[in-house]
C-alpha positions as CSV (number, residue, x, y, z in Angstrom):
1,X,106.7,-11.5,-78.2
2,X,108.7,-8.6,-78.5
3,X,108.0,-5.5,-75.5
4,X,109.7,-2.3,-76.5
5,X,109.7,1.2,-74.4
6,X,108.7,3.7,-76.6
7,X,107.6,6.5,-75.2
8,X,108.5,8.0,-71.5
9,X,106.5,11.0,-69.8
10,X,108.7,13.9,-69.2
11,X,107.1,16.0,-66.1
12,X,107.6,20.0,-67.2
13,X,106.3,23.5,-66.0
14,X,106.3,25.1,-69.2
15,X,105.5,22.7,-72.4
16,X,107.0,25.7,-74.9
17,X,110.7,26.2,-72.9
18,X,110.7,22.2,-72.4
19,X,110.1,22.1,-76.9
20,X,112.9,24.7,-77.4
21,X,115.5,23.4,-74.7
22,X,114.7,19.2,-75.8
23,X,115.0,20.5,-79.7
24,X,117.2,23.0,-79.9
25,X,120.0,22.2,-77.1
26,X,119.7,18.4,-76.9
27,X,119.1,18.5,-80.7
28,X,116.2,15.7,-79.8
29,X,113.1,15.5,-83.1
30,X,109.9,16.8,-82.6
31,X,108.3,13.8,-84.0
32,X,104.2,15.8,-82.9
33,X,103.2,19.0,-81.3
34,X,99.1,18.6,-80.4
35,X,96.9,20.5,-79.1
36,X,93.7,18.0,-77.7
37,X,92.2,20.9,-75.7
38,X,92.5,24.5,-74.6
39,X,94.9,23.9,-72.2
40,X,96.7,20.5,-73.3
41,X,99.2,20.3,-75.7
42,X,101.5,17.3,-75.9
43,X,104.7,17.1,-77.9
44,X,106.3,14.4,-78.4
45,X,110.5,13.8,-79.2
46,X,112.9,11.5,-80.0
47,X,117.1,11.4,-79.0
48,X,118.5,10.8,-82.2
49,X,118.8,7.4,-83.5
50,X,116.5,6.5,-80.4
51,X,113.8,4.3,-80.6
52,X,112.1,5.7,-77.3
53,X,110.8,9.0,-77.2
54,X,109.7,11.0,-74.5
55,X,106.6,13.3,-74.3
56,X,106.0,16.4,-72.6
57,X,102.5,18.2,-71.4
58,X,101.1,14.9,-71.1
59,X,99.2,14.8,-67.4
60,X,101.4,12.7,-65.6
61,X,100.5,13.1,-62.1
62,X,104.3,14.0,-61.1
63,X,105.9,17.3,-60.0
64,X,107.8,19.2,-62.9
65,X,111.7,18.3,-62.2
66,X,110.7,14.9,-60.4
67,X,112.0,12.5,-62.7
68,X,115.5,11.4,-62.3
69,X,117.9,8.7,-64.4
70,X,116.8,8.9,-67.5
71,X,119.4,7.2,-69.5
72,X,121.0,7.8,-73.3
73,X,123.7,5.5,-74.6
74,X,126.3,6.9,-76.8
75,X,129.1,5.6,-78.8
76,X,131.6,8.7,-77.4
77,X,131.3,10.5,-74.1
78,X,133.9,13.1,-74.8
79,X,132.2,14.1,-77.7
80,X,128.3,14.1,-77.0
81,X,129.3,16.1,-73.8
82,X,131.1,18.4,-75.8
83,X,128.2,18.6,-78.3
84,X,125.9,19.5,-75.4
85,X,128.0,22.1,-74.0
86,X,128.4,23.3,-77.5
87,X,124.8,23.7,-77.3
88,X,124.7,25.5,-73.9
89,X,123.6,22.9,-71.5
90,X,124.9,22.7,-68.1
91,X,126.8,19.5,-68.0
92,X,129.0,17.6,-65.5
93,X,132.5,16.5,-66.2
94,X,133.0,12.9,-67.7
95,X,132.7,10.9,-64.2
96,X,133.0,7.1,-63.6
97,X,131.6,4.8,-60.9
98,X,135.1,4.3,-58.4
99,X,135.0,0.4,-56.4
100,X,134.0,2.2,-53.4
101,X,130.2,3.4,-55.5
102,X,131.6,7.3,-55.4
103,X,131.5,9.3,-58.1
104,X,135.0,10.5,-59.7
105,X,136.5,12.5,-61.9
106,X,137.2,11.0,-65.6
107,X,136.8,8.1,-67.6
108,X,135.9,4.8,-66.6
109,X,136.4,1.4,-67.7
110,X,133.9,-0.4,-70.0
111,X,130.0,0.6,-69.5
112,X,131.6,3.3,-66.6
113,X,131.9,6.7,-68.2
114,X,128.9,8.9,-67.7
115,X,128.4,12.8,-68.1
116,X,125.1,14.2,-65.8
117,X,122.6,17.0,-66.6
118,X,119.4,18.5,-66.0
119,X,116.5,19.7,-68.1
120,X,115.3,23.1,-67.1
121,X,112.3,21.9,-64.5
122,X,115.6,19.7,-63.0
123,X,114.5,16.3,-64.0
124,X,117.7,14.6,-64.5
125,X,119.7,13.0,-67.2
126,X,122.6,10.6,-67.5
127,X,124.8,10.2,-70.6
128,X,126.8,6.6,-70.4
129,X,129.2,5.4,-73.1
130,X,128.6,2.5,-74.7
131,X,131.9,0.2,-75.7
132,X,132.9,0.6,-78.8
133,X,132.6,-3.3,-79.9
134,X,128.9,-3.6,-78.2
């Protein structure tokens, strides 16, 4: 039997800003915008080429911003952090893990590059490259 992860609640303040900033700056699809009352409305979105989406305005029982880790996988660090600043999102420098667990400065070896950011209610994101022959 396979188990997959498709879809992971996204905590926000504000379901409109959360749309604009997941669509238009981290260039994720808005696969459903629904309305299933006055005051719910629940949009879902996928990374691209993702098969796990998130969904925001869902009731998720955790504080906007609370959710930290969330992880994306790409092929080229350099260039999806350069995509996302190209897009005006506050991200961190290409870091890697160093042998004593600290964070530093630059590329890493394989599965140990990562760029960091945060959505606008601070829940927080992780790019990490993925080797080339994986």
């Amino acid at each position: 039997m396979d188990w997959k992860l498709e879809v992971v609640p996204i905590p926000v303040a504000d379901v409109e800003q959360a749309k604009r900033f997941y669509s238009e700056q981290l260039g994720f699809v808005v696969d459903h915008d629904t309305r299933t009352g006055d005051d719910v409305r629940i949009v879902q979105l996928t990374p691209p080429g993702s098969a796990c989406s998130i969904v925001i305005g869902a009731p998720t029982g955790t504080e906007p911003g609370a959710v930290r880790g969330l992880q994306i996988v790409v092929p080229d660090i350099g260039a999806a952090r350069a995509e996302l600043a190209g897009r005006g999102v506050e991200v961190s420098a290409v870091k890697h893990y160093a042998e004593d667990g600290t964070l530093a400065e630059g590329r890493g070896g394989r599965w140990n590059s990562f760029v960091f950011f945060n959505d606008l209610d601070g829940n927080g994101w992780v790019l990490q490259e993925r080797p080339a022959d994986e």
